[in-house]
C-alpha positions in Angstrom: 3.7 19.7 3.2 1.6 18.0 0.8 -1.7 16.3 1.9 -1.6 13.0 -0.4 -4.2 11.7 -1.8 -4.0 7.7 -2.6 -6.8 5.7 -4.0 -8.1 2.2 -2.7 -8.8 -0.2 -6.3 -11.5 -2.7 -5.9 -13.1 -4.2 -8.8 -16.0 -2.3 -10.3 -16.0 -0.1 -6.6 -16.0 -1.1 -3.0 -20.2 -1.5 -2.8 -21.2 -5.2 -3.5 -23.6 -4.2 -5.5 -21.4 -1.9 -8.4 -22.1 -2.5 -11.6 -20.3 -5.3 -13.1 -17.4 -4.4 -15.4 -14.7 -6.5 -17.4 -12.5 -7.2 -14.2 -10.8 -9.7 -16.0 -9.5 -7.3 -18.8 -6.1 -5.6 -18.1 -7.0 -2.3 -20.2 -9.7 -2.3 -17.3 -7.7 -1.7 -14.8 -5.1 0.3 -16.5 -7.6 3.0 -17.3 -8.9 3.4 -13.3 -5.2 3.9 -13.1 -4.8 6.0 -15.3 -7.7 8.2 -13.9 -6.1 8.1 -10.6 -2.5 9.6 -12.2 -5.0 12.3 -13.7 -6.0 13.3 -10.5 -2.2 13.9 -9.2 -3.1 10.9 -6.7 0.4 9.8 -4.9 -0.1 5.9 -5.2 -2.9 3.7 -5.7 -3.2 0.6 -4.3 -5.0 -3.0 -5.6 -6.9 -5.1 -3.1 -6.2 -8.9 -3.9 -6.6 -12.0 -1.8 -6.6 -15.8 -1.9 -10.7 -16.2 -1.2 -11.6 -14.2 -4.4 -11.3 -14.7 -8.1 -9.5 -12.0 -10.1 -6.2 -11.3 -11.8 -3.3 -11.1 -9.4 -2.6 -7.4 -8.3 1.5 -7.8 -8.3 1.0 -8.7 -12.3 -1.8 -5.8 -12.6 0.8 -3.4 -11.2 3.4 -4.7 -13.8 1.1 -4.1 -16.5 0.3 -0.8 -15.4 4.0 0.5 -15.1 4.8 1.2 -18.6 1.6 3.2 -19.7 2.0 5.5 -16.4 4.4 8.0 -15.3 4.4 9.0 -11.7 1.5 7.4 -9.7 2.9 4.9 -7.4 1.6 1.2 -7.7 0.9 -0.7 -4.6 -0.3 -4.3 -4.9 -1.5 -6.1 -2.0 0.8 -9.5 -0.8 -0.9 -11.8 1.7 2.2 -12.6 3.8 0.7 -15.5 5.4 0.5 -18.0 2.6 3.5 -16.9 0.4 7.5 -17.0 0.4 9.0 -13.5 0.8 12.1 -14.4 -1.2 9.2 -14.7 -4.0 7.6 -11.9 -3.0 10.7 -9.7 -3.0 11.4 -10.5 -6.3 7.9 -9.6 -7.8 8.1 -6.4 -6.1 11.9 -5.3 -7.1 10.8 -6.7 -10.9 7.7 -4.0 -10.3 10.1 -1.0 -9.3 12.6 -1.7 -12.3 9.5 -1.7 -14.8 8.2 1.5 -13.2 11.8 2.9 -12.3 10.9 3.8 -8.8 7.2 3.7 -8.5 6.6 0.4 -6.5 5.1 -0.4 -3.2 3.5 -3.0 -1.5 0.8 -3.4 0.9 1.0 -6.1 3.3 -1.5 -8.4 4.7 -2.4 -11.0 7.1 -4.8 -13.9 6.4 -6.8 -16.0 9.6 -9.4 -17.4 6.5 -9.7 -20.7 7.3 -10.9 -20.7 3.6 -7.5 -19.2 2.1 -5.6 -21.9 4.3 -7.3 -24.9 2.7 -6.2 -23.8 -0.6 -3.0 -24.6 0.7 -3.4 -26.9 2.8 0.2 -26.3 4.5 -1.0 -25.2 8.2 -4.1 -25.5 10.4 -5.5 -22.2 11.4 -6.6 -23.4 14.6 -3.4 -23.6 16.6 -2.7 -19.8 15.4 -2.9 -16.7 16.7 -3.7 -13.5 15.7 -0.4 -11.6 17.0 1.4 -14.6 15.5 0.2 -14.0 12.0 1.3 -10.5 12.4 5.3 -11.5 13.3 5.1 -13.7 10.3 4.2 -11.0 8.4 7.0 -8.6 10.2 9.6 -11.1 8.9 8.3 -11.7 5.7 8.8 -7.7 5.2 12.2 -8.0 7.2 13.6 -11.1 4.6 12.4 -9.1 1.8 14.0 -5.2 3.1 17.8 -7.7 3.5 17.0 -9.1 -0.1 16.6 -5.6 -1.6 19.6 -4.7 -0.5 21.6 -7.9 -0.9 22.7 -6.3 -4.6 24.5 -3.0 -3.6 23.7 -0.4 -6.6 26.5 -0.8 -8.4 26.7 -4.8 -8.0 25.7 -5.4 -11.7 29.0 -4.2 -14.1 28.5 -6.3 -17.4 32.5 -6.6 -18.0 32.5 -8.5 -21.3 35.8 -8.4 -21.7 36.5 -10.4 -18.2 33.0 -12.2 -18.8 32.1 -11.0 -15.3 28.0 -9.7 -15.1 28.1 -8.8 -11.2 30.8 -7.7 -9.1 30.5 -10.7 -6.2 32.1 -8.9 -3.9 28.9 -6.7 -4.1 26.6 -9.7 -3.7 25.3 -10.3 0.4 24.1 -13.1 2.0 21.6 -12.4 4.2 21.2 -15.2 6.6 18.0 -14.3 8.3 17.1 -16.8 10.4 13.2 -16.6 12.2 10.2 -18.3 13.6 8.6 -18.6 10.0 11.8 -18.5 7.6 15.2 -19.0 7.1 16.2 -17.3 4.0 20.2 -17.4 2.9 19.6 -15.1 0.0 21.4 -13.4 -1.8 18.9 -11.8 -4.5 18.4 -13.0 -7.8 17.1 -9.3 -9.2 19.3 -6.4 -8.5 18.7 -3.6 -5.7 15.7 -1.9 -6.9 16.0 1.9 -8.1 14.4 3.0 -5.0 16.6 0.8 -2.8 13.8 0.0 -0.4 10.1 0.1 -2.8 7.6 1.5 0.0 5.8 -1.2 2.3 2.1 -0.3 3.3 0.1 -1.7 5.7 -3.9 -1.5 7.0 -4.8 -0.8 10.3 -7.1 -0.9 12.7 -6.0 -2.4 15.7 -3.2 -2.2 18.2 -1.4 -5.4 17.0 -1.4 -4.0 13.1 -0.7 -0.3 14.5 2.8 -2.6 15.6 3.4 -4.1 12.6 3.1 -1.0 10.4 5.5 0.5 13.0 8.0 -2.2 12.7 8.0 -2.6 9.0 5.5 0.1 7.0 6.8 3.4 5.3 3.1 4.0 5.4 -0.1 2.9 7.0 -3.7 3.5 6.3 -6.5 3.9 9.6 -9.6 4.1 9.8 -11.3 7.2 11.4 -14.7 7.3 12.4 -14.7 3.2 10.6 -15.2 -0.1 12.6 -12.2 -2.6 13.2 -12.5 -6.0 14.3 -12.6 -5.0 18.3 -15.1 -2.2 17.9 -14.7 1.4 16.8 -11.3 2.9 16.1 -11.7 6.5 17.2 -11.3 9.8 15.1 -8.5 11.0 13.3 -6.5 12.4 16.4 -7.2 9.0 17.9 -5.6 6.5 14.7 -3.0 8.8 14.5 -2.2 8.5 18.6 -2.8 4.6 17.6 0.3 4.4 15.5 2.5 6.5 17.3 2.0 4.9 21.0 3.0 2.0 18.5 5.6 3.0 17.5 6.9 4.5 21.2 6.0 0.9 22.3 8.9 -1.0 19.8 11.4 1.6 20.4 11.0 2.6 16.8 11.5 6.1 15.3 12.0 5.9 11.7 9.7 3.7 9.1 11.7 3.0 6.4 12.7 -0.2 7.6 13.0 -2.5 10.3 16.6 -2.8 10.2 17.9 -0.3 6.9 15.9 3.1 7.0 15.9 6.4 7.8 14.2 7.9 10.7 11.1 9.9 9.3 7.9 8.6 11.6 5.0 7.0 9.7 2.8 8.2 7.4 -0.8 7.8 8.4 -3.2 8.2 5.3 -6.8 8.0 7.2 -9.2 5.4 4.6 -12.9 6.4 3.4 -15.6 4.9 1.4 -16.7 7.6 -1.1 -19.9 8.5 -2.7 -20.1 11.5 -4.8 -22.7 13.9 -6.1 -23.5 17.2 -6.9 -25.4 17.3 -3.8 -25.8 15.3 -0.8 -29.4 14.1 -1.4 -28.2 12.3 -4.9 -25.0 10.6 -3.4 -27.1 9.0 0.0 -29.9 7.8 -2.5 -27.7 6.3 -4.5 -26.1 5.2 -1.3 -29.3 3.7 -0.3 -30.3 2.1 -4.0 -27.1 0.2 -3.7 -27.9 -0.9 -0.6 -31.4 -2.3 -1.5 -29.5 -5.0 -3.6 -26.8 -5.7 -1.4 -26.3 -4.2 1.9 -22.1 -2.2 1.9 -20.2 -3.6 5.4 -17.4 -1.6 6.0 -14.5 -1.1 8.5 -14.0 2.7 7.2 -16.3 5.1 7.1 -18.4 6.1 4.6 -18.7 9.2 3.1 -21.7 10.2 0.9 -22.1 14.2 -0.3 -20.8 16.7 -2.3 -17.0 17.5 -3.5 -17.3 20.7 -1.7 -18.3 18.7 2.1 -15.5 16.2 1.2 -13.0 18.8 1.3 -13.6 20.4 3.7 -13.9 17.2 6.0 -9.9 15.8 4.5 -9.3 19.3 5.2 -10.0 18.4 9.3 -7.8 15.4 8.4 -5.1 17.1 7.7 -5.4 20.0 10.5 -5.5 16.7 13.0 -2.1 15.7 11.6 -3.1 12.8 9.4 -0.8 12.9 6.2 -3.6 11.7 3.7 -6.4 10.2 2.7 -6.7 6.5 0.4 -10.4 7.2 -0.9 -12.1 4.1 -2.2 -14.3 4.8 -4.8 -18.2 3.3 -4.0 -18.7 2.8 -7.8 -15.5 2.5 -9.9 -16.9 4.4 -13.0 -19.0 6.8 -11.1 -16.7 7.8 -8.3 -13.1 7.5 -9.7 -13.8 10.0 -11.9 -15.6 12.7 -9.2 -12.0 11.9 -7.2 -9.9 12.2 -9.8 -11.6 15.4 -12.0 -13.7 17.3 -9.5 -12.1 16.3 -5.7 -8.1 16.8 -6.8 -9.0 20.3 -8.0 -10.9 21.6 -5.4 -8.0 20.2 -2.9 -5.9 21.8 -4.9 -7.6 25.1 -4.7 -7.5 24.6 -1.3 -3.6 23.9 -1.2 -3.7 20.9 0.2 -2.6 18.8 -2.8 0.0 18.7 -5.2 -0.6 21.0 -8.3 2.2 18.8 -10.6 3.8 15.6 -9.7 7.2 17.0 -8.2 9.5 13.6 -8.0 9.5 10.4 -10.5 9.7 8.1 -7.9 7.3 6.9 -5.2 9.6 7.8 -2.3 9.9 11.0 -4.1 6.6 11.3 -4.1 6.6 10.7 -0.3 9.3 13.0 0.6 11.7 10.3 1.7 15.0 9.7 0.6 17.0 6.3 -1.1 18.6 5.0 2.3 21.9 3.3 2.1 21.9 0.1 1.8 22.9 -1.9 4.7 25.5 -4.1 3.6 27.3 -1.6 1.1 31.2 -1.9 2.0 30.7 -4.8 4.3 32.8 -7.9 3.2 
């Protein structure tokens, strides 16, 4: 079974104090990418977010798409401020320009900030486990809308002047707490079916919501979530599966329209690396002279060679991967990508070729059915 590797995009890197770099550029992003689809890395994903300026991470993705091949692109969505018939959309649009390579990672937003850019809700009369069912049935309206097209929907009859077959077209009438969405569609089913839903955790409520909804959630071992340390690898990974016991739930390919393969759990660490350990914890600590790094995950700083060897304890605990986030974009990337892929490689851990053209390929799960397909 393949170990994947993912990797976590942040700017110029995930310490404040990276060198500034031409964020604002597409080609900037599309060559990190591209770095990351050098290294054989399963998916990478984009961090975005309402408090911080940037290019949006959906439209990143999109521009990606056509100058890649096999990596899977995973934008971030902020389910709390936006409308998942939108949202659903974005992301089928994403796996039709990639032809199966989209994902999604979800995300909940308390900033008080982020709300008053709206200015639609008041923060103070929410909760925390009430943010997270919002954003369990903003993935729920948008797993019915993917499949409100059934694959062969679309027929382009010119001679009847018929484009869709309507008897192929479902509404999905999901009524909730946060949205009442008739649907159908406007985009057809994507070429995955379901494009793969991610989701961060580091907590019992979120271990939930990735059990409800996620093909795939990153933990933190050894890191720091909001109620204090989250535990080892053997611990996360007991996180999400007393989650998942808890909701009933076996498979995660869908709330409602999946198979039954358990989560995967890719464990989340900060990277800095050197050719030896001394170099990567003073640069570490340069860094950190400017502007101190705050992490939830842990943070690595050594060699390839001790990196290795500790994803190589990952993966004997059971986790299924590792999302790395680079410490310096231009410094790290490439160490993952170049040096780290091999040597995991070499190991057999990793992939030696990208075996499957799409993401759930990639992941070893199947298409599911889609739910409504024969039902009139």
């Amino acid at each position: 079974m393949t170990f994947h590797l993912a990797v976590a995009l942040n700017d110029t890197g995930w310490h404040p104090a990276a060198p500034p770099g031409d964020v604002l550029e597409p080609d900037f992003w599309v060559s990190q990418i591209q770095e990351a689809e050098r290294g054989l890395a399963t998916l990478v994903t984009l961090e975005d977010g309402f408090a911080r300026p940037g290019l949006d991470s959906v439209l990143i993705a999109l521009r990606a798409g056509p100058v890649t091949s096999h990596i899977g692109l995973v934008p971030t969505v902020v389910a709390t401020h936006t409308e998942p018939f939108h949202v659903s959309t974005q992301i089928a649009t994403l796996d039709w320009v990639t032809s199966g390579r989209a994902g999604e990672r979800i995300k909940v937003s308390a900033d008080p900030a982020e709300a008053a850019l709206f200015g639609r809700r008041d923060p103070a009369s929410e909760t925390r486990e009430g943010l997270f069912e919002e954003a369990a049935d903003h993935v729920e309206v948008q797993r019915r809308l993917w499949d409100s097209w059934e694959d062969d929907a679309e027929i382009r009859d010119a001679a009847t002047n018929r484009f869709v077959d309507r008897d192929k077209l479902h509404y999905i009438d999901f009524v909730g707490s946060h949205f009442a969405v008739r649907g159908p569609s406007i985009t057809p089913r994507p070429p995955q079916g379901q494009p793969i839903v991610t989701a961060l955790a580091h907590v019992d409520t979120a271990y939930r919501l990735a059990a409800r909804c996620a093909d795939l959630v990153f933990t933190t071992p050894d890191g720091v979530g909001r109620d204090g340390p989250t535990g080892d690898a053997a611990t996360t990974l007991r996180g999400v599966r007393s989650a998942e016991a808890e909701i009933g739930r076996v498979g995660a390919s869908g709330a409602t329209g999946g198979g039954q393969q358990p989560t995967q759990v890719l464990g989340d660490l900060v990277v800095f690396l050197d050719d030896d350990a001394t170099a990567a914890s003073t640069r570490w600590t340069r860094l950190d002279g400017e502007r101190t790094l705050r992490s939830d995950a842990d943070v690595f700083a050594g060699t390839v060679e001790q990196l290795a060897t500790k994803l190589e304890g990952w993966a004997a605990a059971g986790l299924d991967g590792a999302r790395l986030r680079p410490a310096v974009a231009d410094h790290d990337l490439p160490r993952i990508a170049r040096d780290l892929a091999p040597e995991l490689a070499r190991r057999g851990l990793t992939r030696t070729a990208y075996e499957a053209d799409t993401l759930r390929g990639l992941l070893g799960l199947e298409k599911p059915a889609d739910r409504y397909a024969g039902v009139q």
